[in-house]
Steps between C-alpha positions, in 0.01 A plus 500: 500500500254749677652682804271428838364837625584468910220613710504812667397316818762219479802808503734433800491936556095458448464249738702700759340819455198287597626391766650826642187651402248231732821468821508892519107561485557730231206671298473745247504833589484658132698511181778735336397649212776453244539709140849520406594153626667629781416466893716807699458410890599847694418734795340887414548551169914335502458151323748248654411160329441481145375143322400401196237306452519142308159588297523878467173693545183386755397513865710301708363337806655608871549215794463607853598230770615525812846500410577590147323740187542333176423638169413273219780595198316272195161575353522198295567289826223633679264467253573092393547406858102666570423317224622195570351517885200550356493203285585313745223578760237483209625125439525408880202649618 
């Protein structure tokens, strides 16, 4: 029996990201440039917040709404749920 790959788009998180993402007005503002698989969040120079990313190395997109920053964690995430939008317009427009 083959295992069913679920889309990136049908993820309960995915689809409220989305959502938080459209309600908040949020856009992106830039990306983190990641190359030890760590993201360290801080103030001059003293690093406060330190997270690991779920895909290691890249440039991770930043959110800026009205309410809340987010910072994408998963390379591989990012990248199948692009692809996946974009499939989708191509067949529904």
């Amino acid at each position: 029996m083959t295992k069913k790959t679920k889309k990136a788009i049908d993820d309960p998180t995915n689809i409220s990201f989305m959502d938080l993402i459209e309600h908040d007005n949020a856009k992106v503002v830039g990306s983190i440039a990641v190359d030890d698989g760590r993201i360290e969040l801080g103030n001059c120079g003293i690093v406060q917040i330190k997270l690991k990313t779920a895909s290691g190395d890249g440039f991770y997109p930043v959110w800026q709404g009205k309410k809340y920053v987010v910072i994408e964690m998963s390379m591989l995430n990012i990248m199948r749920i692009d692809d996946e939008l974009n499939k989708f317009e191509e067949e529904n427009s």
